[in-house]
C-alpha positions as CSV (number, residue, x, y, z in Angstrom):
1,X,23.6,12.2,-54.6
2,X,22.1,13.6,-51.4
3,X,22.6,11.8,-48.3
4,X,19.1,13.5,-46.6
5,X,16.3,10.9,-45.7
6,X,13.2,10.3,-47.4
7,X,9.9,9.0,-46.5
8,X,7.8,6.6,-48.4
9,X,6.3,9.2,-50.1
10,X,9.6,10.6,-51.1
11,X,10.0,13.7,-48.9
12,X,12.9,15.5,-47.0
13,X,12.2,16.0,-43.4
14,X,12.4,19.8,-44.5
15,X,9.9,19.2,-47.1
16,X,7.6,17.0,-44.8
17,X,8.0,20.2,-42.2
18,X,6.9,22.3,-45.0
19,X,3.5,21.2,-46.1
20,X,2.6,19.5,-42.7
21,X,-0.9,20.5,-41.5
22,X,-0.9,21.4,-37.3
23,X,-4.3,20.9,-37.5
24,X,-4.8,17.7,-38.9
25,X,-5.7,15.5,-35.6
26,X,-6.7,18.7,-34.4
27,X,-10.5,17.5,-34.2
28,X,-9.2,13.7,-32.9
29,X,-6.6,14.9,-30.4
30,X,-7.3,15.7,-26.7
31,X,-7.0,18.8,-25.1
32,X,-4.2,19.3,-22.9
33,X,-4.6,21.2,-19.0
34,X,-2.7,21.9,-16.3
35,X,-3.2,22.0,-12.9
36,X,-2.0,23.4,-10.1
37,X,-2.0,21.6,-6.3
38,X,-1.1,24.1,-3.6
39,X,-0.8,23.1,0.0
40,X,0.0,24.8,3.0
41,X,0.1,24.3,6.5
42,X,-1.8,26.6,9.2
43,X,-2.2,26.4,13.1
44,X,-5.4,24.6,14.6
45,X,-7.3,27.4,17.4
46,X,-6.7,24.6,20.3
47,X,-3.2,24.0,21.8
48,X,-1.2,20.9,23.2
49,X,-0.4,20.9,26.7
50,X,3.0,22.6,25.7
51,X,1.3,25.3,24.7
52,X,2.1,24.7,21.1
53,X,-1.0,24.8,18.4
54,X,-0.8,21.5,16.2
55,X,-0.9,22.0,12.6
56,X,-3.2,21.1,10.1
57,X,-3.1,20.7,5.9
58,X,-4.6,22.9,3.6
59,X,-5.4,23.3,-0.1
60,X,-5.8,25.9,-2.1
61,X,-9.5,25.9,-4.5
62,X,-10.7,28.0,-6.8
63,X,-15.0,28.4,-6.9
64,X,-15.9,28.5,-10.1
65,X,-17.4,31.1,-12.2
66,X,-18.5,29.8,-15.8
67,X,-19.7,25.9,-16.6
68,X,-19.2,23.3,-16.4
69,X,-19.3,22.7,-12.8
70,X,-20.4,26.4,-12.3
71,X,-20.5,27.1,-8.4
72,X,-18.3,24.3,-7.6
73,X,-14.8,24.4,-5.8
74,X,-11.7,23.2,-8.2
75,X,-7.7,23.4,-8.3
76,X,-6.7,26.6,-10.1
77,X,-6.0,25.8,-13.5
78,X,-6.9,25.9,-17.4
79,X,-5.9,25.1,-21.2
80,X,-2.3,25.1,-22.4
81,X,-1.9,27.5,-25.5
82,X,-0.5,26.0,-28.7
83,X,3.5,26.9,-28.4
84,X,3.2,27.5,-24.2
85,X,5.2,24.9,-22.2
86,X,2.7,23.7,-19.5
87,X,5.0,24.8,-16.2
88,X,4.7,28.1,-18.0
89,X,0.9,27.8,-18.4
90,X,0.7,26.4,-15.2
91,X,2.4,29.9,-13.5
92,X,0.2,31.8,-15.8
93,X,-3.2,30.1,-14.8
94,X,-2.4,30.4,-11.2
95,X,-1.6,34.3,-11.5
96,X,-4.6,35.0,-13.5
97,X,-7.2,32.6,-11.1
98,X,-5.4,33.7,-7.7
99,X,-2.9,36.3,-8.1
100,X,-0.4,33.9,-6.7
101,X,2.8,34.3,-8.7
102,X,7.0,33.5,-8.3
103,X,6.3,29.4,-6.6
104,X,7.9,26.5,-7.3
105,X,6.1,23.3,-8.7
106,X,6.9,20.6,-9.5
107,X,5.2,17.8,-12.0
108,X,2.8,15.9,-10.1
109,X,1.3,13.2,-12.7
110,X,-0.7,13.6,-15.9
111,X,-4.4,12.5,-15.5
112,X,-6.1,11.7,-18.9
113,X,-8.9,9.4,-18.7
114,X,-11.7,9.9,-21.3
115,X,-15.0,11.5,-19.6
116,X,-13.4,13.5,-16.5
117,X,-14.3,17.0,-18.3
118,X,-17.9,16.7,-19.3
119,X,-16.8,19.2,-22.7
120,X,-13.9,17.1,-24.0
121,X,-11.5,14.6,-23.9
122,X,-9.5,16.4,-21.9
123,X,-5.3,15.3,-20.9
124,X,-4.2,17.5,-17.2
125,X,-0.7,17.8,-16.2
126,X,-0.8,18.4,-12.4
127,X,1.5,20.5,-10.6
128,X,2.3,20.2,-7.2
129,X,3.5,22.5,-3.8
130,X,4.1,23.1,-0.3
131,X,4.0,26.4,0.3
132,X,3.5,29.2,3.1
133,X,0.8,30.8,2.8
134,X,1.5,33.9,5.1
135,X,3.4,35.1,2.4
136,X,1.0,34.7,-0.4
137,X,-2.0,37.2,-1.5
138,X,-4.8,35.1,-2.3
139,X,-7.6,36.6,-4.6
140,X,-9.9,35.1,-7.0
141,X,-9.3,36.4,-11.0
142,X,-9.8,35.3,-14.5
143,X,-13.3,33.1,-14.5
144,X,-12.8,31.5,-11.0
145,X,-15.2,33.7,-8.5
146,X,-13.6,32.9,-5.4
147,X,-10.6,31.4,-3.7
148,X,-9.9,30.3,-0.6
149,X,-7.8,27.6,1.4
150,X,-9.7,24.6,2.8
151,X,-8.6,22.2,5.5
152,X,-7.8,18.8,4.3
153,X,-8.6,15.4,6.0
154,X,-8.4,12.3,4.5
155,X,-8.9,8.8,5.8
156,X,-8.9,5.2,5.1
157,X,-12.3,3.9,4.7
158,X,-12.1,0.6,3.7
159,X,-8.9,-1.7,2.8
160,X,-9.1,-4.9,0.8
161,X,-6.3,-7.1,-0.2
162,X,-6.3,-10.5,-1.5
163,X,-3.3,-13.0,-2.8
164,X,-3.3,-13.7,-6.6
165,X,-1.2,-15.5,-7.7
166,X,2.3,-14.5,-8.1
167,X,1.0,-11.1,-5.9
168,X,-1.7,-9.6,-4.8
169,X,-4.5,-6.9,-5.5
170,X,-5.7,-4.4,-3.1
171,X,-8.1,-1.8,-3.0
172,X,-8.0,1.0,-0.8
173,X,-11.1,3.1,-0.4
174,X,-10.6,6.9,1.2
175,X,-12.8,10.0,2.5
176,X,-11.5,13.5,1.5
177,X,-13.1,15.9,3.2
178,X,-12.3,19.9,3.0
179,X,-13.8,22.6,4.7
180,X,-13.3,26.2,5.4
181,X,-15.7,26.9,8.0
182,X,-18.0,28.1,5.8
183,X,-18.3,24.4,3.5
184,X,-17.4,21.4,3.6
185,X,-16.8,19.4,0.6
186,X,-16.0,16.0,0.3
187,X,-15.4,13.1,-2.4
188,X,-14.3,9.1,-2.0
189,X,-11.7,8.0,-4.0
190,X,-10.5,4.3,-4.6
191,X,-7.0,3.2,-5.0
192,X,-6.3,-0.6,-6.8
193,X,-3.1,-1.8,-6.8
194,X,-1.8,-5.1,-7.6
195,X,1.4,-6.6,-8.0
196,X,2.1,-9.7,-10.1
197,X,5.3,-11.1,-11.6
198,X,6.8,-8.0,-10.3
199,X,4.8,-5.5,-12.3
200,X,3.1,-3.0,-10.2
201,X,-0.2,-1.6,-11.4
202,X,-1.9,1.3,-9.7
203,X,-5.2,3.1,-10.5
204,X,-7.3,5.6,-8.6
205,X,-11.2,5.9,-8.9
206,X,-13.6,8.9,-8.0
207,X,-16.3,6.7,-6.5
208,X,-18.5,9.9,-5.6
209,X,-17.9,13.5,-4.8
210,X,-19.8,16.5,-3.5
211,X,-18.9,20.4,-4.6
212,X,-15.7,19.5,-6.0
213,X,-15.3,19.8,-9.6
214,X,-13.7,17.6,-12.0
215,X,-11.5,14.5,-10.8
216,X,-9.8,17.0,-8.8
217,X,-10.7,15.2,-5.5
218,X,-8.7,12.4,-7.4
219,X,-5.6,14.6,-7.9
220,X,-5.8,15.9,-4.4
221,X,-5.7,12.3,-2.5
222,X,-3.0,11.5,-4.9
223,X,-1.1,14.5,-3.9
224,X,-1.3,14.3,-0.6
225,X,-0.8,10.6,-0.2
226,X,2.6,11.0,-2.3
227,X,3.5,14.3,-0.2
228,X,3.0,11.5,2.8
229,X,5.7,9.3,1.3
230,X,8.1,11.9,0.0
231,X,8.5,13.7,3.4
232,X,11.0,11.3,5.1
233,X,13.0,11.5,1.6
234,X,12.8,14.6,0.1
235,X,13.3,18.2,1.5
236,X,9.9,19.2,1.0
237,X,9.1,20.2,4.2
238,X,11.8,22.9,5.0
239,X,10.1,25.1,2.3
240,X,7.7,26.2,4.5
241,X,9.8,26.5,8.0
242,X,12.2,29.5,8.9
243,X,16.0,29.1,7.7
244,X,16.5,28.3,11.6
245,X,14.0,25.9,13.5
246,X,13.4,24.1,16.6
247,X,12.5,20.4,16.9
248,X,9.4,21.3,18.2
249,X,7.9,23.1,14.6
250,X,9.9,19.9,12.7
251,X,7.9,17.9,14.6
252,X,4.8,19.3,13.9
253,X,5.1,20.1,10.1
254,X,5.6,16.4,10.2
255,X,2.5,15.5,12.1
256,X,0.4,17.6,10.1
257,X,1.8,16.4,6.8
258,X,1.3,12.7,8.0
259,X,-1.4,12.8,10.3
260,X,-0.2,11.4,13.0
261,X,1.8,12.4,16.3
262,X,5.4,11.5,17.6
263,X,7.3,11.5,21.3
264,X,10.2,13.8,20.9
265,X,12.9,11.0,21.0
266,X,11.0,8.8,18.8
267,X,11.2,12.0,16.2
268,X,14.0,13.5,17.3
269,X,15.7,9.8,16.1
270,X,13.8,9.4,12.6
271,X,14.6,12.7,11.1
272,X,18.4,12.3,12.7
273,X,18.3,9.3,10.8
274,X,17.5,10.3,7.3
275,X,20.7,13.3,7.5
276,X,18.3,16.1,6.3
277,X,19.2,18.4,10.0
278,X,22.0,19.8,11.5
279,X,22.3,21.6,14.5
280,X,22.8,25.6,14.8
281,X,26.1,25.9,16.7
282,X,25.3,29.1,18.8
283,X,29.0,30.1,20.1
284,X,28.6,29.7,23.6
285,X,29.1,27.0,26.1
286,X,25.4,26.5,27.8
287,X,23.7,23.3,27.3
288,X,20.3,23.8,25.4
289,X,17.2,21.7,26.1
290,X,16.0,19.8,23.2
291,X,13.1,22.2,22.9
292,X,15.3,25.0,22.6
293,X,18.1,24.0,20.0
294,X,17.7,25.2,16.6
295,X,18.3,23.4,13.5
296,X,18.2,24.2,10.1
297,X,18.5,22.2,6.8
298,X,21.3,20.5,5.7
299,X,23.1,22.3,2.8
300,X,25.1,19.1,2.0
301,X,22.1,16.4,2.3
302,X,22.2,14.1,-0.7
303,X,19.0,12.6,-2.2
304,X,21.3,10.4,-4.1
305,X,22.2,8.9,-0.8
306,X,18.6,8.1,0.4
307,X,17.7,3.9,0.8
């Protein structure tokens, strides 16, 4: 007697295998995408009073060259081939729309709401990194017919919360706004959350956008705001800074990142805090200013360790 499994309808696995159809949903399922969220930091053309340009965010977008959303700026992306893993479409896609190749992602969230790709029902896996951008060739390929990096501001516009019972609901509305000198883009993008009876619930809306294509002014907010909590917990930052840094460039990858400005001791102490530092013993007895000290990552930092 074998001991193999059958189905109801008296099959093997091997012999379900055998005379299963790929294409049998093939016309119901979605179609599955990847894209890709590049950001980088650059210097502003002003300078502080140290003498020090601040930083500022940008993201890499792709204009595109075919419809839908012909003309319009967009992450680089595109379709995941039947058998192709999506990080591997994902490296693929970006080579072929940017010439970008040898990053690290990682897996941002997977956006599948029916009616954000005018042609389909259409699944995304987004991809996400901070990157330095002096050390990438950007050109536009494939059917994108530009790419450039824009400049990335976002803003609170509105905040609503209430008290429900047993939690509460808020809605956050916020203004995305890119530009590269040459454009600006922009889109609004609404974030409800609600707690009750300990279950957390969050959506985001595009409540309106201008020249960007897509939901990607939804994926882009949501990057950014999750690069914004990740950066006091994760090493994120240090990808983009030399092996050896002072305080000084920390401080402003920080500021840039978060949008906001620190004192020097105020800094100094938060990053001190989370153990991801160390200083670079130089070998000789002079004492450095805190502007002049160099640090680099910590090779033993534990993310296991974080609160």
């Amino acid at each position: 007697m074998s001991d193999k499994m059958v189905n109801a309808q008296g099959l093997t696995e091997e012999e379900f295998l055998r005379q299963y159809d790929p294409d049998k949903y093939a016309t119901s399922n979605p179609a599955l995408t990847v894209d890709m969220l590049l950001f980088t930091l650059q210097d502003d053309e002003k300078t502080d009073v140290a003498g020090v340009p601040p930083k500022h965010v940008e993201v890499l977008m792709i204009k595109r060259g075919d419809h839908p959303f012909m003309g319009r700026w967009a992450l680089p992306g595109g379709f995941v081939s039947r058998n192709e893993d999506p990080e591997d479409a994902a490296l693929r896609e970006l080579k072929e729309e940017t010439g970008i190749d040898e990053i690290y992602m990682e897996q941002l969230y997977t956006w599948g709401a029916p009616g954000r790709d005018p042609r389909t029902h259409v699944v995304s896996v987004s991809y996400m990194a901070l990157v330095d951008s002096s050390k990438l060739k950007v050109k536009a390929g494939d059917d994108a017919s530009d790419a450039r990096w824009f400049k990335v501001s976002l803003e609170v516009l509105t905040k609503e919360k209430d008290v429900i019972e047993n939690g509460y609901a808020e809605r956050v509305k916020y203004r995305l706004v890119l530009c590269d000198g040459q454009e600006e883009l922009y889109g609004v993008v609404e974030v409800i959350k609600s707690i009750e009876k300990g279950i957390v619930k969050t959506k985001y809306r595009l409540v309106e956008t201008q020249g960007i294509a897509f939901d990607h002014a939804v994926i882009i907010t949501y990057g950014l705001l999750k690069l914004r909590r990740d950066v006091w917990l994760t090493p994120v930052v240090f990808s983009i800074l030399p092996k050896c840094f002072t305080m000084l460039q920390l401080k402003g990858a920080y500021e840039a990142i978060l949008n906001t400005t620190f004192g020097m001791d105020e800094f100094v102490e938060k990053i001190v805090r989370t153990g991801m530092v160390i200083e670079v013993k130089n070998g000789d007895a002079r004492t450095y200013a805190e502007k002049d000290k160099l640090y680099m990552f910590n090779p033993e930092w534990d993310c296991d360790g974080v609160i």
